[in-house]
Every structure is written in C-alpha cells, then in structure tokens.
C-alpha positions as CSV (number, residue, x, y, z in Angstrom):
1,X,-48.8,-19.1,28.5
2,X,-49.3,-20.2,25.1
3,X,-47.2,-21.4,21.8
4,X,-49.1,-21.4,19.3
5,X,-47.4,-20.4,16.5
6,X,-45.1,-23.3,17.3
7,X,-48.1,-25.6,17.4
8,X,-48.8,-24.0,13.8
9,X,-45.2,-25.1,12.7
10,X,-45.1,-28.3,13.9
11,X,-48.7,-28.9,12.0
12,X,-47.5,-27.5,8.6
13,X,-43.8,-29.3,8.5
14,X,-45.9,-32.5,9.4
15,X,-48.4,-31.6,6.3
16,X,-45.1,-31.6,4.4
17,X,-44.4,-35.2,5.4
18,X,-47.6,-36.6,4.7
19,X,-47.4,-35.0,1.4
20,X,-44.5,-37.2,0.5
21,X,-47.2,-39.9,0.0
22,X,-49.6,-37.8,-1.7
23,X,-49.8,-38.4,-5.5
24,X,-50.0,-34.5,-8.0
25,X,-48.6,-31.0,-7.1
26,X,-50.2,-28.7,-3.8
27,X,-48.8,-25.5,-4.1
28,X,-48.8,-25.0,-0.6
29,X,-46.7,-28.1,-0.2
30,X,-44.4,-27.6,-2.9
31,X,-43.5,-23.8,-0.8
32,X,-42.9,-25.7,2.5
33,X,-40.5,-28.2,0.3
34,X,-38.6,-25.8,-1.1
35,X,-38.2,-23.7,1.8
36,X,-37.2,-26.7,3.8
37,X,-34.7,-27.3,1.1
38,X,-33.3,-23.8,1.3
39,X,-34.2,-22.9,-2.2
40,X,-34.8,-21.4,-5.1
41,X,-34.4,-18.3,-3.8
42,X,-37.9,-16.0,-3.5
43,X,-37.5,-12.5,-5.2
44,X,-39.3,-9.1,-5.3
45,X,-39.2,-8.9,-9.1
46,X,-42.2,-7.7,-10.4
47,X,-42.0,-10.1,-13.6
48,X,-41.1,-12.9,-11.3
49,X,-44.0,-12.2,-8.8
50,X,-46.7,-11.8,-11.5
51,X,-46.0,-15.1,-13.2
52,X,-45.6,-16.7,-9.6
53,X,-48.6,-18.9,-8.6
54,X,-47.4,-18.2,-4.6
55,X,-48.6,-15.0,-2.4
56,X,-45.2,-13.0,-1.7
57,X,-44.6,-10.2,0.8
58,X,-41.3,-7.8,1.6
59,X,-40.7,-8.0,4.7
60,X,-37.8,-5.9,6.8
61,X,-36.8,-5.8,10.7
62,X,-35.7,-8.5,13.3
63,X,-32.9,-8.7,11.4
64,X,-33.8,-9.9,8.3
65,X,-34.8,-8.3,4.9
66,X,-36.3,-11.2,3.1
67,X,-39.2,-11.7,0.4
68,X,-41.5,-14.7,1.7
69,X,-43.9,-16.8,0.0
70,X,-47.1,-18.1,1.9
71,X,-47.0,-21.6,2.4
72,X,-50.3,-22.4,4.5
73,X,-53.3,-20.6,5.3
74,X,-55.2,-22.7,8.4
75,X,-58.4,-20.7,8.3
76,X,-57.1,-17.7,8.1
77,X,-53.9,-18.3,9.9
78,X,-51.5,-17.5,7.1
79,X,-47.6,-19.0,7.3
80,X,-45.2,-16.9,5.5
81,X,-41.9,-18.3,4.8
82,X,-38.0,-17.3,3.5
83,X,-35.2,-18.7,2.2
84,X,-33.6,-19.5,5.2
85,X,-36.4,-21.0,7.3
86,X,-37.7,-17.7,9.1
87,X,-41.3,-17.8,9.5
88,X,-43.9,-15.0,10.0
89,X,-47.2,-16.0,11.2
90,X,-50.5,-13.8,10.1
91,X,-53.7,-13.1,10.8
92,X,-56.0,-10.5,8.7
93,X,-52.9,-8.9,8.3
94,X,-52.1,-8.9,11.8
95,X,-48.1,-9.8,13.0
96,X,-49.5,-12.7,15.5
97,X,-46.1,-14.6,15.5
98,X,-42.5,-15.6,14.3
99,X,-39.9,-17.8,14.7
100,X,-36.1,-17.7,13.6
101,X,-35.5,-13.9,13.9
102,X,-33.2,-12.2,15.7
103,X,-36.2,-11.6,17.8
104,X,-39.8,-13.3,18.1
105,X,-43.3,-13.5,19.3
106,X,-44.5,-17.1,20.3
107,X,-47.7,-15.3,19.9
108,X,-49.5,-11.9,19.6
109,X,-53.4,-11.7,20.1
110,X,-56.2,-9.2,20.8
111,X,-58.1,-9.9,23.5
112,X,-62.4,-8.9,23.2
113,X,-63.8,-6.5,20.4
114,X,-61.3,-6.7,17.2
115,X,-61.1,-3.7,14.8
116,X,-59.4,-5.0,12.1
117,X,-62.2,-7.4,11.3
118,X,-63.8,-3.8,10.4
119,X,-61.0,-1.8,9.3
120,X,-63.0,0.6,7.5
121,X,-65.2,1.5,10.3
122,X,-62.3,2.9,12.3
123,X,-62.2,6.9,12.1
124,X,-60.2,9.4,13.5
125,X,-61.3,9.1,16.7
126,X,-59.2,7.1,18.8
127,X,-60.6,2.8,19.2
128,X,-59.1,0.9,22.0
129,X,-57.2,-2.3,21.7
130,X,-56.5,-4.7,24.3
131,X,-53.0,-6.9,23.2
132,X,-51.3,-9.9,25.2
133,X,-48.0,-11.0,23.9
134,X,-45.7,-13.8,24.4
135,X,-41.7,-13.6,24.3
136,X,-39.5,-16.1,25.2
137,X,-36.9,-14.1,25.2
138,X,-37.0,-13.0,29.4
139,X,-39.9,-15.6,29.9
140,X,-42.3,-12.7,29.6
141,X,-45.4,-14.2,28.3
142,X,-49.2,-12.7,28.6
143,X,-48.0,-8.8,28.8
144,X,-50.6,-7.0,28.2
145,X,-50.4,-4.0,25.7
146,X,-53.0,-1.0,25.3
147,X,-53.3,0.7,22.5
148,X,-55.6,3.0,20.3
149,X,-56.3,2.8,16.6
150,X,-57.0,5.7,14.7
151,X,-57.4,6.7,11.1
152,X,-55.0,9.2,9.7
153,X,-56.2,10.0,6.1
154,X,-55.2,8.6,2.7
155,X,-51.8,8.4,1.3
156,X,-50.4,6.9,-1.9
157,X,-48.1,3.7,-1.9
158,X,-45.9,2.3,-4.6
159,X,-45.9,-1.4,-5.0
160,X,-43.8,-3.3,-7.5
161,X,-44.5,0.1,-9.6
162,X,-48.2,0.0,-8.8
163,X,-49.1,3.5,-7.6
164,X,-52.4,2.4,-4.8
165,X,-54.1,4.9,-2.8
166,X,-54.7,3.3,0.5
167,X,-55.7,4.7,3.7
168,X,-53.4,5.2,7.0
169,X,-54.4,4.2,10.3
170,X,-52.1,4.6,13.5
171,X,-51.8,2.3,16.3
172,X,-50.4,3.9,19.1
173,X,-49.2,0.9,22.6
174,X,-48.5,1.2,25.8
175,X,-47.3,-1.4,28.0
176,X,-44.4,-2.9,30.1
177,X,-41.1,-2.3,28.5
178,X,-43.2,-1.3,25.2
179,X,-43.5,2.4,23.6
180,X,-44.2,1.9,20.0
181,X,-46.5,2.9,17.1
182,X,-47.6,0.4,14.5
183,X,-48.6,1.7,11.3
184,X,-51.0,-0.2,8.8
185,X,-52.3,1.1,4.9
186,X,-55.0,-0.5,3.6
187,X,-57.3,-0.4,0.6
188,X,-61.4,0.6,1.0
189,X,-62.4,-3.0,1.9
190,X,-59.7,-3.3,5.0
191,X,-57.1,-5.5,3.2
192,X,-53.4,-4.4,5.0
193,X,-51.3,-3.6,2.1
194,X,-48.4,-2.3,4.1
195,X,-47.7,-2.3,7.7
196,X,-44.9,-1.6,10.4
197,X,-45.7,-3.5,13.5
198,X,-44.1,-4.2,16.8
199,X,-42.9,-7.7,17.1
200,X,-41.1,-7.6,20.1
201,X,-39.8,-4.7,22.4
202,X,-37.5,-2.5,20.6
203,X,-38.2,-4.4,17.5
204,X,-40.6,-3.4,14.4
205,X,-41.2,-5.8,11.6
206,X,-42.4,-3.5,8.5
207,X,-44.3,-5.8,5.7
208,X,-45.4,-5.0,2.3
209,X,-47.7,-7.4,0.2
210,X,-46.7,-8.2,-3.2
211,X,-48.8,-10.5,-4.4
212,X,-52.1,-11.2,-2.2
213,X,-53.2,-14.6,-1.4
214,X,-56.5,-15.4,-3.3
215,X,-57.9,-18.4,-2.0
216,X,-58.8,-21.0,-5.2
217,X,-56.6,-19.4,-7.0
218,X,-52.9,-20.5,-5.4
C-alpha cells in the first residue's frame, strides 16, 4: 500500500511553517500561504494569468471546477492547489494523486517502461502501460490497470485565446471496476497541454494548462 501523496502534503504544509522563520518572498511559499488562508481567489483570466508569476491550470471533474496554482515542484513532483484546499498531485503531466475531491487517488503510478518520458516516440501503433492505483475509498489499493497508448493525429486547441496545434494520443484501461479512456494533447517536445484522465473509477479529472511552470523563472 502506499500514501504518498499524503507524505507529499504533509512535506509541503511543513515547508510552509518553516517559512514563517524565513526572511524575503518564495513564491512557492507565498501559494501554499494563501491557499492555506483561503484566498485571493485564482482565476482563468488571461490578463490575470499573464501578469501572474505562479503556474495555473483549469481543472474540471471530481466535483470541482477550480483554476489551481502550483505551489511545489519536489523534483518533478508538482503540487497544484485551489481555493478551497483541493490538491492535485503531478507528474510529467501525469494525474498521480489528489486529496479533497469528491473522489481521490492516494496514488497513481506506472509500473516498468514509461512512455510519457518519450511522448513523441509514441505512434499509432498501440504501447502498453502497466498502472497500480490506490483508493481509499473501498480499501482498494495496488489495482492494477492495463492500458495502451496510441497516437491519434493532430488537432488544434484553444487556450486563453491561444490557438496551439498539439497532437492527440489515446489511452485506452482495463482493470477491476475500471473501463475508461484518458485522453492527453501535447506539443512536439511531449509537454501535456491538455488532458482528461481517470482519477478514480467512474471519475475523470480533465486538466488544461494555463500558464506552464518554468523552472527559475517562478
């Protein structure tokens, strides 16, 4: 069994508390703070989100339709957070956990050969995937889920008025209790632009960056 992403949350509200004694500004810190303090309140204007020095996603499903700010990125584990303390937990793009939704993952990973670490390689002919998720909800943890990844073609998507031509891949899973499709658009180099991915059974969490998280730059 395993809880990570709760180890994760535990590790950044704790950052926020040491930061209390910390002297200067940390972005990252000052997004946990004012998440823990329910506000201001994170919006999907375009103006807003340019002139924003925090990475912002939409995100929709589990029910919730919130826009969340990144508040940590632990080597590559990213923390997304909203107004009202929901969390989403990434991973290259990847859905890998969650935690105040109407439904969560304690944690999502691929087991042996990844291929989102090279996205672009992916082509239409189908690329297994071996998944094992965790849900408290019925004590089901390590289900294993099969899938295949394949890419679909290209396809243009709108963001914040931004007209990007990214390229489709399907995700088709089979496991106990789970029949679902995830969905994922990304650009040439692999970044995930836009995704709909299953979080739990019966439950698909659709995601749309706004403003990518540039590291030195946030």
């Amino acid at each position: 069994m395993s809880n990570a992403p709760w180890r994760w949350l535990m590790s950044a509200l704790l950052l926020v508390v040491l930061s209390g004694c910390a002297t200067g500004s940390n972005p990252a810190f000052d997004t946990m703070r004012l998440v823990i303090a329910g506000g201001p309140k994170v919006t999907a204007d375009a103006k807003a989100v340019a002139e924003s020095p925090y990475a912002r996603l939409q995100m929709e499903g589990a029910g919730l339709r919130a826009v969340m700010v990144l508040g940590n990125d632990d080597a590559g584990l990213q923390s997304w957070y909203g107004d009202s303390r929901h969390l989403l937990f990434l991973r290259n793009g990847l859905l890998v956990g969650s935690a105040g939704l109407a439904a969560n993952a304690d944690d999502i990973r691929i087991e042996g050969d990844n291929p989102f670490e090279h996205l672009p390689a992916v082509g239409e002919q189908p690329v297994a995937v071996t998944r094992r998720y965790d849900w408290r909800d019925g004590y089901r943890y390590g289900v294993q889920v099969d899938s295949e990844l394949s890419r679909r073609g290209s396809e243009t998507v709108e963001i914040l008025g931004i007209p990007r031509e990214l390229v489709r891949y399907e995700e088709t899973l089979r496991g106990p209790g789970v029949r679902a499709k995830n969905e994922y658009w990304a650009d040439q180099d692999g970044f995930i632009w836009k995704s709909r991915q299953l979080l739990a059974p019966g439950t698909m969490v659709e995601m749309v960056v706004l403003k990518p998280y540039r590291p030195g730059a946030q």
